[in-house]
N, C-alpha and C positions, 0 to 999 in steps of 0.2 A: 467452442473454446472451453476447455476446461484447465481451472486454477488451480495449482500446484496445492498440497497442505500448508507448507511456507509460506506462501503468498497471501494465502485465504488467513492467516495466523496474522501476518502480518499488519493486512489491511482492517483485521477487527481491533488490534490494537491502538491501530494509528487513529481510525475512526474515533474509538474510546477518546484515547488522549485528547483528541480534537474536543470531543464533549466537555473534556475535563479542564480542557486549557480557559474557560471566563475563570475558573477557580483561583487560576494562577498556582497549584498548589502541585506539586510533582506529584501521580502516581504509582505505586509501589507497583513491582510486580506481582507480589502476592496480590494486590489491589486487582491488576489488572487481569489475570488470572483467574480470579474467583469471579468476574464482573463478565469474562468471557471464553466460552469454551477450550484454553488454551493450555496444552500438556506443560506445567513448568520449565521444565527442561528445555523444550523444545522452545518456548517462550524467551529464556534467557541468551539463546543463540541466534535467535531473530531479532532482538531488539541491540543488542553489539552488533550485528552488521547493519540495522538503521541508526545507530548510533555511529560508525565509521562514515556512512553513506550522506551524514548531515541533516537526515528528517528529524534524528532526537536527538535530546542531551542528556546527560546523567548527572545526579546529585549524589554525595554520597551522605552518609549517616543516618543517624534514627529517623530523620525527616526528609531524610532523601527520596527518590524514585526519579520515574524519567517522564518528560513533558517532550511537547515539541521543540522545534527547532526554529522556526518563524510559522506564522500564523496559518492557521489551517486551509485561510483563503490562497495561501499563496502553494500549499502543496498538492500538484495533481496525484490524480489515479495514474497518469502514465507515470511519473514520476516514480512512483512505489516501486510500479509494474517493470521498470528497467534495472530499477536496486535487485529488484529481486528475482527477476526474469534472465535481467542482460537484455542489451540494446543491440546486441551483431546484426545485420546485416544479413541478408539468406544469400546462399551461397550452394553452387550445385557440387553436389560429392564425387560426379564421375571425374575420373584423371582428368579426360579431355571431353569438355562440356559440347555437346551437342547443340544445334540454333533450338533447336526446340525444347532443350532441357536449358538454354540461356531465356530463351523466352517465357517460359515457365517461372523459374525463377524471378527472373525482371517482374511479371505478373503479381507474382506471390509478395514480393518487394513493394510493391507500389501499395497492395490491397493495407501491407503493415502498416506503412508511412502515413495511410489516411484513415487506419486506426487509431495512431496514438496521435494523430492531431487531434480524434474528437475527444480521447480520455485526457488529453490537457485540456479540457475545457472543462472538464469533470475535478470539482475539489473536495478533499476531504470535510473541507465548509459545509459544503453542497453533502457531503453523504452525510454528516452527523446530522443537519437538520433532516431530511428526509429520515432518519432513523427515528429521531424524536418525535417526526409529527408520526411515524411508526405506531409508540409507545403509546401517543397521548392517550389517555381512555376519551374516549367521547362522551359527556352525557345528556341527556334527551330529559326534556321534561314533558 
């Protein structure tokens, strides 16, 4: 499986926030930006469509930025991955689908369904700590 630019933009974001959300304090985009490898640009069009999508909200003014939407625990990885992916259905492209391009399909269908059950069990919660304990230095005496 390989994740989109978008996506991977996305979920560093939303991760971020997550970190940032005991702050209770909204993150700027520039904030968020300089904290992660994210093209501006490309930053400010991903976070309006998770901002439409209901993961974030937006502040405006000097002390504005964008925070989540409800708590980190309650946002999955599938979650993201359908804002940002789309949740269609597979579906075969011949005119007239073959049993074996129907059973194919059906296959490829099901392997999805019991992918994004396991990425709902996966929370941005769950990724920011795993990040931090990342971070932490360790030290030895």
């Amino acid at each position: 499986m390989k994740l989109s630019a978008k996506t991977e933009y996305a979920l560093l974001a939303l991760i971020q926030l997550a970190e940032d959300h005991a702050q209770g304090q909204p993150a700027s985009m520039r904030a968020l930006a300089e904290r992660q490898p994210i093209p501006d640009g490309f930053l400010v069009q991903i976070l309006q469509e998770l901002r439409r999508a209901g993961l974030v909200t937006s502040t405006r003014g000097a002390c504005g930025g964008y925070r989540l939407a409800r708590p980190a625990a309650e946002i999955s990885l599938c979650d993201v991955l359908c804002v940002m992916d789309g949740d269609d259905p597979l579906r075969s492209n011949l005119a007239n689908p073959t049993p074996l391009a129907e059973v194919l399909v059906d296959e490829l269908e099901e392997a999805r369904r019991r992918w994004q059950e396991q990425l709902r069990e996966v929370t941005l919660e769950d990724l920011a700590s795993r990040a931090a304990e990342l971070g932490s230095p360790m030290w030895y005496i």
